[in-house]
KOLDO-360059 format. One record per residue (C-alpha): residue number from 1; residue in one letter; chain; z, y, x. Coordinates in nm, 4 decimals. Layout:
<sites>
num, residuo, cadena, up, north, east
NUM, A, A, Z, Y, X
...
</sites>
This chain:
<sites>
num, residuo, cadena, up, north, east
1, X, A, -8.3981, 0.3538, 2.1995
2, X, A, -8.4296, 0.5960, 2.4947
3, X, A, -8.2061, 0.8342, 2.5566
4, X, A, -8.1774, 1.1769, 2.8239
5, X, A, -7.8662, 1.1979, 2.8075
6, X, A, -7.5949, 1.2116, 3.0865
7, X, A, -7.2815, 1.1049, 2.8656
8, X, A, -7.2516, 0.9464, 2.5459
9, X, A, -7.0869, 1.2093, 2.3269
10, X, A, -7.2398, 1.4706, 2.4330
11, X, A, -7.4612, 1.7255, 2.2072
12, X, A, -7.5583, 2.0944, 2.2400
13, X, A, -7.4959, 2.3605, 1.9406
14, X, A, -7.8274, 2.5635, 1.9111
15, X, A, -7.6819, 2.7442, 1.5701
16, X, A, -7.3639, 2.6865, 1.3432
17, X, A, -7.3659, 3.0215, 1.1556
18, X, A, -7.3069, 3.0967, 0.8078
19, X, A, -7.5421, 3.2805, 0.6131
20, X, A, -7.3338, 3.5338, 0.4265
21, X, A, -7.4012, 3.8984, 0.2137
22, X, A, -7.3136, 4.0723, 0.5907
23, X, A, -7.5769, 3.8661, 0.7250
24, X, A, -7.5191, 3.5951, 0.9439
25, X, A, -7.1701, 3.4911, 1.1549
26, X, A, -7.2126, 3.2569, 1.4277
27, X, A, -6.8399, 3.0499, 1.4003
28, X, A, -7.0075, 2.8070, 1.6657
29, X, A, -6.6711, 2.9304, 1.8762
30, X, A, -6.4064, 2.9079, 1.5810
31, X, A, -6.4829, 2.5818, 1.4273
32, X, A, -6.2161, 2.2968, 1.4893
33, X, A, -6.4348, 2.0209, 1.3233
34, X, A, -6.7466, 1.9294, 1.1561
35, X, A, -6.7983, 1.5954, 0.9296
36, X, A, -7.1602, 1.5315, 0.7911
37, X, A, -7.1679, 1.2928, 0.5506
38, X, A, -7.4239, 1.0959, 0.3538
39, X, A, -7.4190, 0.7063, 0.1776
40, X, A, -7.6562, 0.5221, -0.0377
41, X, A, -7.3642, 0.5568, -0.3162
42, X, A, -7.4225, 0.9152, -0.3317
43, X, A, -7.6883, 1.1373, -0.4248
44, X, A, -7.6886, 1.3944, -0.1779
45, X, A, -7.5353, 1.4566, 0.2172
46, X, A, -7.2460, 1.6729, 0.1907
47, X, A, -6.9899, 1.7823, 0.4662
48, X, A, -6.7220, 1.9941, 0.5690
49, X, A, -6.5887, 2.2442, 0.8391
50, X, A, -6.2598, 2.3302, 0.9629
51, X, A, -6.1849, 2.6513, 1.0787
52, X, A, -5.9867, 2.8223, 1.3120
53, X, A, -6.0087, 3.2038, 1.1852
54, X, A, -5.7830, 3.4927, 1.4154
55, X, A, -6.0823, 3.7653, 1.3241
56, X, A, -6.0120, 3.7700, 0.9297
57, X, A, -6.3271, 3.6462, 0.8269
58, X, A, -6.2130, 3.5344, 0.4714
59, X, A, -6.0950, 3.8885, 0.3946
60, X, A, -6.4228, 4.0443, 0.5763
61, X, A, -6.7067, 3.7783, 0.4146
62, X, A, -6.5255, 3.7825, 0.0922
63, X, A, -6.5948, 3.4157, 0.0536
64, X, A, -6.7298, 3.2955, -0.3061
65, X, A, -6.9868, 3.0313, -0.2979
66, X, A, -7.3272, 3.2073, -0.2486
67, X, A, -7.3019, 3.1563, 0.1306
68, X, A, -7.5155, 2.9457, 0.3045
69, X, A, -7.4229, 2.7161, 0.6513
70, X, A, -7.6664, 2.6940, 0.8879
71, X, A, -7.6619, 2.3361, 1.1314
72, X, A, -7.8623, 2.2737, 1.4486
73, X, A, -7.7350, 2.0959, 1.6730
74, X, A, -7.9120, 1.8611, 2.0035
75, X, A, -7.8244, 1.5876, 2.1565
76, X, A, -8.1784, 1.5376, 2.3515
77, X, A, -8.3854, 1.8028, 2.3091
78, X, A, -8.6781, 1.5932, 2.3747
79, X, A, -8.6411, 1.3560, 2.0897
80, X, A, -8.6441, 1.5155, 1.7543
81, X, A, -8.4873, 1.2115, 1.5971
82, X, A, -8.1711, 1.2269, 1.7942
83, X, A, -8.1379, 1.6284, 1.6601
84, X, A, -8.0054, 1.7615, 1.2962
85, X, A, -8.1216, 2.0533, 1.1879
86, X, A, -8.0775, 2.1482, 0.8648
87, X, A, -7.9136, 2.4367, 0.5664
88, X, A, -7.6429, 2.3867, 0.2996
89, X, A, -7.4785, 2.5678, 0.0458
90, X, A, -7.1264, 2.6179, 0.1010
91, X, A, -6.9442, 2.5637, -0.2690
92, X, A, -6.5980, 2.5162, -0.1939
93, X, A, -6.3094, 2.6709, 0.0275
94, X, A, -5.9839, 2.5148, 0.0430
95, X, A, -5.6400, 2.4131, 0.2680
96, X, A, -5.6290, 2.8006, 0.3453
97, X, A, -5.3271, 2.7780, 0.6047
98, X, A, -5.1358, 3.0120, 0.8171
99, X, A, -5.0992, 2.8703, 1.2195
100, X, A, -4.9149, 3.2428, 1.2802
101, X, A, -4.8748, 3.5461, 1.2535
102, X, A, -5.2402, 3.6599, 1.3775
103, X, A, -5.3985, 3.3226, 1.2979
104, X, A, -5.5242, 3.0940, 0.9734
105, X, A, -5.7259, 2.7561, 0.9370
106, X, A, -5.9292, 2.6970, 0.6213
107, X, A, -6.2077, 2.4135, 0.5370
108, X, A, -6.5560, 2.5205, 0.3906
109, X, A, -6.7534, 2.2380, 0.1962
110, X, A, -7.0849, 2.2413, 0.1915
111, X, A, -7.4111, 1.9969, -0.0001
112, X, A, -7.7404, 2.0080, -0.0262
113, X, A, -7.8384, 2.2844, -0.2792
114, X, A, -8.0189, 2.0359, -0.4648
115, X, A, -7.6730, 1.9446, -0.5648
116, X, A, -7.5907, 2.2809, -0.6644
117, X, A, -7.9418, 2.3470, -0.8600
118, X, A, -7.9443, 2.0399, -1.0667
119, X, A, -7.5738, 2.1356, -1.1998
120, X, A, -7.7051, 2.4496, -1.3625
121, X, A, -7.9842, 2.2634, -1.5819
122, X, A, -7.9898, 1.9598, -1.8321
123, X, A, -8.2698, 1.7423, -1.9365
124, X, A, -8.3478, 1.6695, -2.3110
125, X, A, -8.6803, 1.4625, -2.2808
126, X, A, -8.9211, 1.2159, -2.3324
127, X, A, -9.1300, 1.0184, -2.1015
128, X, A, -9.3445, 0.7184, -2.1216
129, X, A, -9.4412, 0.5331, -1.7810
130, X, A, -9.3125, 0.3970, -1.5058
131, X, A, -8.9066, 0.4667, -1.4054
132, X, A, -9.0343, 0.5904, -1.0834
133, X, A, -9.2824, 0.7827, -1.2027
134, X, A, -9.0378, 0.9892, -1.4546
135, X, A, -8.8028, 0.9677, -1.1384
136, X, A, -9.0774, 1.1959, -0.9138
137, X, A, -9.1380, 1.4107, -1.2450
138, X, A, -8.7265, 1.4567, -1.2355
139, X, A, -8.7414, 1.5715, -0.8757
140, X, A, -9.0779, 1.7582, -0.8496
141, X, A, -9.0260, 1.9367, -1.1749
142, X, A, -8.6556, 2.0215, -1.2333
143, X, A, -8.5479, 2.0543, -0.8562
144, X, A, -8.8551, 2.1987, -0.7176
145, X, A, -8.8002, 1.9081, -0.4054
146, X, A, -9.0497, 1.9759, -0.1142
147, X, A, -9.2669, 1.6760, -0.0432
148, X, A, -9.1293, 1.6211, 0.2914
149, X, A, -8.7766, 1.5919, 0.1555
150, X, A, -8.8779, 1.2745, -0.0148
151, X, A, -8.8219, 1.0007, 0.1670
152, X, A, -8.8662, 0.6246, 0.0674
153, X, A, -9.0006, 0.6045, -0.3181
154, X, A, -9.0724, 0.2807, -0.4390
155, X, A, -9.2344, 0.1559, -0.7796
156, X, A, -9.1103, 0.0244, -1.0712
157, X, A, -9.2013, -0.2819, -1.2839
158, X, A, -9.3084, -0.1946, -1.6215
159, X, A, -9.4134, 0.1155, -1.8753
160, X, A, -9.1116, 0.2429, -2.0369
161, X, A, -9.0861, 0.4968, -2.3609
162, X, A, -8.7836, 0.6963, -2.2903
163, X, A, -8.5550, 1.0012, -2.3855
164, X, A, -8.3157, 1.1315, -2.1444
165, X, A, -8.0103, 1.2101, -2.3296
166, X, A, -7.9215, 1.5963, -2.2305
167, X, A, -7.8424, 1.4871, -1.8690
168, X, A, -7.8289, 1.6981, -1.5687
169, X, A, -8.1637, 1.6082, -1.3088
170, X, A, -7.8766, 1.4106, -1.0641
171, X, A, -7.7321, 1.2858, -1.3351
172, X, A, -8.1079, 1.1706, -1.4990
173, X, A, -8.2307, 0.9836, -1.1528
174, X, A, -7.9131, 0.7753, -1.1384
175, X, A, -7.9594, 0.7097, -1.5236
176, X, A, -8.3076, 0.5927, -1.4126
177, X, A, -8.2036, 0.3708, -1.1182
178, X, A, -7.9202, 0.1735, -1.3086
179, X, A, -8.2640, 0.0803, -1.5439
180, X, A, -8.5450, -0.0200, -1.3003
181, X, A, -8.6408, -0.3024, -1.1839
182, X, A, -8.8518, -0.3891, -0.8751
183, X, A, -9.2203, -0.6437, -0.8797
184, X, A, -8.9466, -0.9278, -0.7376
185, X, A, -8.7467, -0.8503, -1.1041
186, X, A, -8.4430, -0.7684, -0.9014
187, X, A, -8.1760, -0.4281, -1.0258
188, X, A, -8.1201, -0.3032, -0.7242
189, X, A, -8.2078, 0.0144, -0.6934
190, X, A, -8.0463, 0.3169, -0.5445
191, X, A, -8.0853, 0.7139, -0.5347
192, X, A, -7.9705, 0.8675, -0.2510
193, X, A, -8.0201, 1.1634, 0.0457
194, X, A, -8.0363, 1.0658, 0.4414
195, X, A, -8.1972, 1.1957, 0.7410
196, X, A, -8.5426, 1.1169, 0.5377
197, X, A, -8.4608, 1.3051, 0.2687
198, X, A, -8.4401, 1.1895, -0.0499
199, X, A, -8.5242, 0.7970, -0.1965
200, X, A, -8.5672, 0.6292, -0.4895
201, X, A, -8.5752, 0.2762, -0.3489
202, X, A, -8.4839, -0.1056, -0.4340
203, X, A, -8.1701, -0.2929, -0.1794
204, X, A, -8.4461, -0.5518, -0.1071
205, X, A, -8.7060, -0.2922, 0.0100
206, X, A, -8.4616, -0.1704, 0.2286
207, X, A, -8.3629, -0.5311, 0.3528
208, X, A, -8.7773, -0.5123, 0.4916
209, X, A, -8.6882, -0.2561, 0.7358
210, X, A, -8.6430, -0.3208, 1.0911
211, X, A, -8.3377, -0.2612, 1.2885
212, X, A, -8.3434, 0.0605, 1.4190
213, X, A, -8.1502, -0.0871, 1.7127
214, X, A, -7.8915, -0.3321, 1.8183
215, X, A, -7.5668, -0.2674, 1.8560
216, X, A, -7.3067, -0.4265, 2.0767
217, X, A, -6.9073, -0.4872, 2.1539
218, X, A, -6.9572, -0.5116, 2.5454
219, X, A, -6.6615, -0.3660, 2.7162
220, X, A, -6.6967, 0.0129, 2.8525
221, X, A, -6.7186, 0.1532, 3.1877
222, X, A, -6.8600, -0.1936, 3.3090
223, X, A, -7.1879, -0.0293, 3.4037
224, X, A, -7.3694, 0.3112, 3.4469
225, X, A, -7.6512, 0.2614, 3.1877
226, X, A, -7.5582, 0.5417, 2.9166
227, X, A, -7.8079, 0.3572, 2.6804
228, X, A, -7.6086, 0.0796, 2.6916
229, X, A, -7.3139, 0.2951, 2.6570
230, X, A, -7.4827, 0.5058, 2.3780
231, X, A, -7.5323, 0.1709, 2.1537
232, X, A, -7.1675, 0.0452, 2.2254
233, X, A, -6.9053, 0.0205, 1.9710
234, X, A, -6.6239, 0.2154, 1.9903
235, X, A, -6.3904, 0.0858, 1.7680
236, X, A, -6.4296, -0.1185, 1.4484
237, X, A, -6.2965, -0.3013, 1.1848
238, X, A, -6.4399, -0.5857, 0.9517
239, X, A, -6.3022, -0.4508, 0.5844
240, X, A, -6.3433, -0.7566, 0.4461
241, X, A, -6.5458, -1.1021, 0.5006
242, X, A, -6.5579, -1.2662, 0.1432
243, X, A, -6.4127, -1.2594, -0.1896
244, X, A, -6.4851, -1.5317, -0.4486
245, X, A, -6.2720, -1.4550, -0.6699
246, X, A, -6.4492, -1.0925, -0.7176
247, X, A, -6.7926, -1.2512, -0.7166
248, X, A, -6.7011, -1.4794, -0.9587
249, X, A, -6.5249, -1.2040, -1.2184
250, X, A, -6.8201, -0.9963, -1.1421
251, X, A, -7.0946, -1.2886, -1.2256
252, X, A, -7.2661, -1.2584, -0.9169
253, X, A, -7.2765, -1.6712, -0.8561
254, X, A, -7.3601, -1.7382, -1.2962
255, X, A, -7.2992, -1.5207, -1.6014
256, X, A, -7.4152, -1.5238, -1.9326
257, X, A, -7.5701, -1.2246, -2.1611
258, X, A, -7.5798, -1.1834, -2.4875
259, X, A, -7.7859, -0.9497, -2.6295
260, X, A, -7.8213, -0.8287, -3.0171
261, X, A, -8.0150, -0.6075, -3.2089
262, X, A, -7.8642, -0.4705, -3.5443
263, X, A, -8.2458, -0.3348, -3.6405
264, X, A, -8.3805, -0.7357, -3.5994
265, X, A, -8.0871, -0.9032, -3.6733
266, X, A, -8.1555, -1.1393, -3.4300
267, X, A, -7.9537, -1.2531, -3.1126
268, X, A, -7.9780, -1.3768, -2.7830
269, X, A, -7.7987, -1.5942, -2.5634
270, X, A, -7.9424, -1.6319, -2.1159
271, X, A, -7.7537, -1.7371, -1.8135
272, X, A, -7.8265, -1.5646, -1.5266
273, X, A, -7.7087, -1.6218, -1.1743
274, X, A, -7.7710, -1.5396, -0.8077
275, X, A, -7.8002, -1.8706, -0.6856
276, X, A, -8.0727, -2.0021, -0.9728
277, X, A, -8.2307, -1.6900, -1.1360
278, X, A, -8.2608, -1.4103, -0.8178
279, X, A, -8.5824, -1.2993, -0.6449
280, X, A, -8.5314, -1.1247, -0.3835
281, X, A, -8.4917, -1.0949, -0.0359
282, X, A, -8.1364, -1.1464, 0.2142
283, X, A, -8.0741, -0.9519, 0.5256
284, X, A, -7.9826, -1.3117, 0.6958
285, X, A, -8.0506, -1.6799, 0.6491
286, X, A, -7.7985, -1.7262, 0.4463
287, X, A, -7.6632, -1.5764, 0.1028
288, X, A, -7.2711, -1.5301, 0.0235
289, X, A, -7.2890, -1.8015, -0.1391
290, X, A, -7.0828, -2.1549, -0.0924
291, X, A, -7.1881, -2.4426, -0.3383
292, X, A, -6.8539, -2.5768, -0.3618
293, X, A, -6.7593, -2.8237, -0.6772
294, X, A, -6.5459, -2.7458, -0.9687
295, X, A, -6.3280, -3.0079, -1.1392
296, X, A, -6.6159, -3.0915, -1.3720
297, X, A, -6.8034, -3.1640, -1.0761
298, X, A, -7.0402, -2.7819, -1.0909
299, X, A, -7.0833, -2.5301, -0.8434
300, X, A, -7.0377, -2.1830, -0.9173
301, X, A, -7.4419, -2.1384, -0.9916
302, X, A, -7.3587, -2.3384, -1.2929
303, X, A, -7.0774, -2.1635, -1.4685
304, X, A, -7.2300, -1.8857, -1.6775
305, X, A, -6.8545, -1.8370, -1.8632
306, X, A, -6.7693, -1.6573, -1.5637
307, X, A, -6.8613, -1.3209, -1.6944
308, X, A, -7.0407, -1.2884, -2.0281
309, X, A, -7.1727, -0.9420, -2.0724
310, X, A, -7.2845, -0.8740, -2.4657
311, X, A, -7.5175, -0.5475, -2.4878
312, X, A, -7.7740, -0.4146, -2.7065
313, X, A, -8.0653, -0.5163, -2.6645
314, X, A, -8.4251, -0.4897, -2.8353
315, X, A, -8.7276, -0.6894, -2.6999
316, X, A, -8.7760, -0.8931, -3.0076
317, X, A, -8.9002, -0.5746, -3.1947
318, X, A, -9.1881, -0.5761, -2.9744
319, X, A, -9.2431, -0.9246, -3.2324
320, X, A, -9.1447, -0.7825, -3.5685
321, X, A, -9.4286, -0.6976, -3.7352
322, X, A, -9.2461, -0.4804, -4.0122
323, X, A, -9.1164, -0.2706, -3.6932
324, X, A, -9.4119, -0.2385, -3.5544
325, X, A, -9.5680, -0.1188, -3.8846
326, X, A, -9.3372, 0.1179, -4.0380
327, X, A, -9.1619, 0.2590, -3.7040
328, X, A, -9.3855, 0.2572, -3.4181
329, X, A, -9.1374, 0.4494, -3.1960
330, X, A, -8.8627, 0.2027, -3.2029
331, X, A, -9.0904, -0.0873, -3.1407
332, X, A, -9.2385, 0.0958, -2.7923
333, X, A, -8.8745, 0.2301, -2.7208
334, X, A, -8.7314, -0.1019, -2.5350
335, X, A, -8.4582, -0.0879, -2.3142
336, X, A, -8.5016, -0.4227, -2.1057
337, X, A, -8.1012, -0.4473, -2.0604
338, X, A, -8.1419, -0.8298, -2.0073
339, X, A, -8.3283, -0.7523, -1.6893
340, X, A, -8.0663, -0.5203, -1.5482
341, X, A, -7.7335, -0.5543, -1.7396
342, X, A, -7.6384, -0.9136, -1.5817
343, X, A, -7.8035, -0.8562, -1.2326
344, X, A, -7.7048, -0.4765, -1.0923
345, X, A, -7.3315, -0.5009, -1.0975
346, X, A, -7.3204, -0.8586, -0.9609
347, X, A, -7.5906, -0.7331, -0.6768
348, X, A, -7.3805, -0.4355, -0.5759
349, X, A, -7.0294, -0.6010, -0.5845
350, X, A, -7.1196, -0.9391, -0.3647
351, X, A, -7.3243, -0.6760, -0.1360
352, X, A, -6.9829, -0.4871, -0.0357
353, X, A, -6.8385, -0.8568, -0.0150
354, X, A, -6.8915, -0.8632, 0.3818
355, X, A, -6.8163, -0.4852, 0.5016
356, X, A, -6.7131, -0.3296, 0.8665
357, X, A, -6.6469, -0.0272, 0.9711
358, X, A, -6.8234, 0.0861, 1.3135
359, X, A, -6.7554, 0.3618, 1.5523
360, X, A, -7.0330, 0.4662, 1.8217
361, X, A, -7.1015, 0.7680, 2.0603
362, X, A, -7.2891, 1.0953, 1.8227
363, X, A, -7.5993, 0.9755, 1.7073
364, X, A, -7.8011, 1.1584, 1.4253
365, X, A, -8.0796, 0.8858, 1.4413
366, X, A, -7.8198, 0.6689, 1.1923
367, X, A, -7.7909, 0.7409, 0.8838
368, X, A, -7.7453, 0.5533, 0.5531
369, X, A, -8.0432, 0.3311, 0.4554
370, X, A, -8.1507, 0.1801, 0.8018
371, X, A, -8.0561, -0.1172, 0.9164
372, X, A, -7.8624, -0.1969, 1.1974
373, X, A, -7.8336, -0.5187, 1.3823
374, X, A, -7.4270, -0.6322, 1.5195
375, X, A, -7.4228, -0.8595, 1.7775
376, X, A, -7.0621, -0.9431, 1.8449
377, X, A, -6.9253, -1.1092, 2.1178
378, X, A, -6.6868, -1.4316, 2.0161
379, X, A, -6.3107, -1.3923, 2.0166
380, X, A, -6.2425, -1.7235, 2.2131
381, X, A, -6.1409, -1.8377, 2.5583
382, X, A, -6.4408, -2.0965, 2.5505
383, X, A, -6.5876, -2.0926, 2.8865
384, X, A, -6.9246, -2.2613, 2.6404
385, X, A, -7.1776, -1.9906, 2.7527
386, X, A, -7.4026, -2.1250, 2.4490
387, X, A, -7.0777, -2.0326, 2.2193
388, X, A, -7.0540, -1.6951, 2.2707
389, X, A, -7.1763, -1.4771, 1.9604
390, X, A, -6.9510, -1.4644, 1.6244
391, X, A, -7.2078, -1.5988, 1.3794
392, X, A, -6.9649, -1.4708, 1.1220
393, X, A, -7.0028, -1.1506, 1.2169
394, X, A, -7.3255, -1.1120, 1.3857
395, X, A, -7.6616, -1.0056, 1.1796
396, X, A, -7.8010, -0.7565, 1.0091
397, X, A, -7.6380, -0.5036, 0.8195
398, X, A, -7.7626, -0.2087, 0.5593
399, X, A, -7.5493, 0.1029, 0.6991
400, X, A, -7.4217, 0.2091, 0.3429
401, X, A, -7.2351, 0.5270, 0.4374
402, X, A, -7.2476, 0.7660, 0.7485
403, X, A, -6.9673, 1.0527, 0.8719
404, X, A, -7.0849, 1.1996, 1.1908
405, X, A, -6.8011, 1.3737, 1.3174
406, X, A, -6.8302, 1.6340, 1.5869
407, X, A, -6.5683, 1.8812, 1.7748
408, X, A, -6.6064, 2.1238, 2.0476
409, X, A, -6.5465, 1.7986, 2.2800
410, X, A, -6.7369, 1.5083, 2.1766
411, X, A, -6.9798, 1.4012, 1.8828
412, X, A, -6.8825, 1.0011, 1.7440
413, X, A, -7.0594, 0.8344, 1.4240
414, X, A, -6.8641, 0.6566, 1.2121
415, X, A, -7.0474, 0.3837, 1.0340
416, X, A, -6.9636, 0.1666, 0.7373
417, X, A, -7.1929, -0.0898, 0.7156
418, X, A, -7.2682, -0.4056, 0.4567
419, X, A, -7.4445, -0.7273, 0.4291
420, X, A, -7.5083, -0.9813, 0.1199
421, X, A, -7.5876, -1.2818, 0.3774
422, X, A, -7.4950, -1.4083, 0.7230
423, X, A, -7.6296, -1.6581, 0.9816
424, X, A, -7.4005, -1.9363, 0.9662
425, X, A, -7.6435, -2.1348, 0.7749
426, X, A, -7.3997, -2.3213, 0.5975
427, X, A, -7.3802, -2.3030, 0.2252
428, X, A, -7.2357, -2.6369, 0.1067
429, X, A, -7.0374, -2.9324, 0.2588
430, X, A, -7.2993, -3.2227, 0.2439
431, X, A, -7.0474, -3.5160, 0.3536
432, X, A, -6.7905, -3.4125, 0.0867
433, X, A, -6.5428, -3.3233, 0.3447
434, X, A, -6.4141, -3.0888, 0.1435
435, X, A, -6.3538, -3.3004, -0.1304
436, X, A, -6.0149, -3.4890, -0.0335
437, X, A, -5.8191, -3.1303, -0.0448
438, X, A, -5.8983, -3.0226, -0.3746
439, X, A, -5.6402, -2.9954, -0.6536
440, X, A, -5.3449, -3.1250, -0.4908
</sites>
């Protein structure tokens, strides 16, 4: 990534104003902070400002929610994907505070007005297709979304006959993702807003993408390169590293379903697990997963008692030819719940398994949804120069949540980022080494 830049956090306002019934106030001068945020969790970016008011412009703008924030702001103007530009609605005002007698701070919070628009209408509907095709009808139709506000939209396996049950639009697309399932048969997909705009996309097509860049723990003021500088961590914190106990209560190594249908009468009994039954693609060589032996002499792959998840479910009526006969509609209206029920949960638990926290100098080119690349230095005295990267920390890593947080002095990005692998390539202890401390 090339930069123009002369220092790190540095960035140029070319408009904060908000867009009020007096027109619009430029508070470019006033504010005290400004956090833009936006994760794959979450459906749209959202943020806040904190302001320093002495020129009583609550009482003058009467503030009620109709107002509008407008956000450009540079940190090379020759490179568009370094800049943020972009309007919200402002919905909320709160922490209204007195500093003196002359003086008052207050915090505006603003979202996309997608946000805003979809809260206002409900969706009571059929659809037969594709999840991602009633997902585009959802956004095209009930939010009126601009083609180049979608971002990353990936198709779904498999025709689906469908009512949405009285849901907001929002509400409707992450109804749809918890259902679909990609051409690998994984349950992995998200709905969320970023510097692309918006995306209906699987974890493993997002795993495909290359690193935007590679970011590193070198020590600071070592050098004058600002790009080096630019891409230079801050300050982290690794959130957590593992967790088998979660994985395990969560049946991301082996659970079982159990699916029934009162209409049939009939039941079904799979096992499903990450290290036997998934598809798709890992961000590293190697899953977080460790083969290690139970007293009965199985690995974790092999206990499907670990979580047992017992849903509805209704495939067999696609069989039953008195169904099909006498009531067409429930015999084309299958929800394939033993495709997502025992995979999406697991997929999205073990996936916040390994999790840092990053902080770098401003930079609007990361947002959630890319991947970055860590490359961490090891914490050792070993004068090995071959021994000198943290395998356990270094990789890829999906950035799952961005706050880019920016003050009349400096702009910093705070980064949380995840991985469901790493590049120890070790997954099981093949000389049983392991085997002399268990259960003593």
């Amino acid at each position: 990534m090339t930069v123009n830049i002369s220092q790190s956090t540095q960035f140029e306002i070319t408009k904060l104003a908000i867009n009020s019934k007096l027109g619009p106030i430029d508070v470019s001068g006033i504010f005290e902070e400004l956090n833009i945020f936006d994760s794959v969790l979450v459906p749209c970016v959202s943020g806040n400002i904190l302001i320093k008011d002495s020129i009583g412009l609550s009482k003058k703008l009467m503030l009620d929610g109709s107002e509008f924030i407008d956000i450009d702001i540079s940190k090379d103007k020759n490179s568009q994907s370094l800049n943020f530009k972009r309007t919200f609605r402002i919905f909320k005002q709160s922490d209204r505070t007195n500093i003196n007698q002359n003086t008052e701070a207050f915090i505006l919070h603003f979202v996309s007005e997608e946000m805003i628009y979809s809260e206002q209408q409900k969706i009571s509907q059929s659809y037969t297709g594709q999840y991602s095709n009633i997902a585009s009808s959802v956004l095209l139709d009930y939010l009126k979304i601009p083609n180049n506000k979608i971002g990353i939209f990936e198709t779904t396996k498999g025709i689906h006959n469908v009512v949405v049950p009285l849901l907001s639009p929002i509400d409707t697309m992450n109804w749809l993702v918890k259902r679909s399932v990609s051409e690998k048969d994984t349950a992995d997909y998200v709905f969320f807003e970023n510097k692309l705009g918006f995306n209906f996309v699987s974890l493993n097509k997002l795993y495909e993408q290359p690193s935007i860049f590679t970011v590193n723990f070198s020590a600071k003021n070592l050098t004058d390169s600002i790009g080096t500088e630019f891409l230079g961590v801050t300050n982290y914190n690794i959130t957590s590293s593992f967790d088998v106990l979660e994985n395990t209560r969560n049946g991301y190594y082996s659970n079982r379903f159990v699916g029934f249908d009162i209409l049939t009468r009939t039941l079904v009994e799979s096992n499903f697990g990450q290290a036997n039954n998934y598809r798709g693609a890992h961000l590293n060589s190697t899953s977080n997963i460790f083969l290690s032996r139970n007293r009965e002499g199985r690995d974790a792959g092999h206990m499907p008692f670990s979580k047992v998840n017992l849903y509805p479910f209704q495939l067999y009526r696609n069989y039953q030819g008195y169904v099909k006969e006498n009531d067409t509609d429930k015999s084309l209206m299958i929800d394939e719940t033993h495709k997502y029920i025992p995979q999406r949960k697991a997929i999205l638990k073990n996936l916040m398994q390994r999790r840092m926290t990053i902080s770098l100098p401003g930079n609007f080119f990361v947002s959630s949804g890319f991947i970055l690349t860590v490359d961490s230095h090891a914490f050792s005295l070993s004068s090995d120069s071959t021994d000198q990267t943290d395998k356990s920390v270094s990789g890829k890593y999906l950035i799952l949540a961005t706050r880019h947080m920016i003050t009349p002095q400096k702009h910093e990005t705070h980064c949380e980022l995840v991985t469901d692998s790493i590049n120890t390539g070790l997954s099981y202890a093949a000389d049983g080494s392991l085997d002399s401390s268990k259960y003593k």
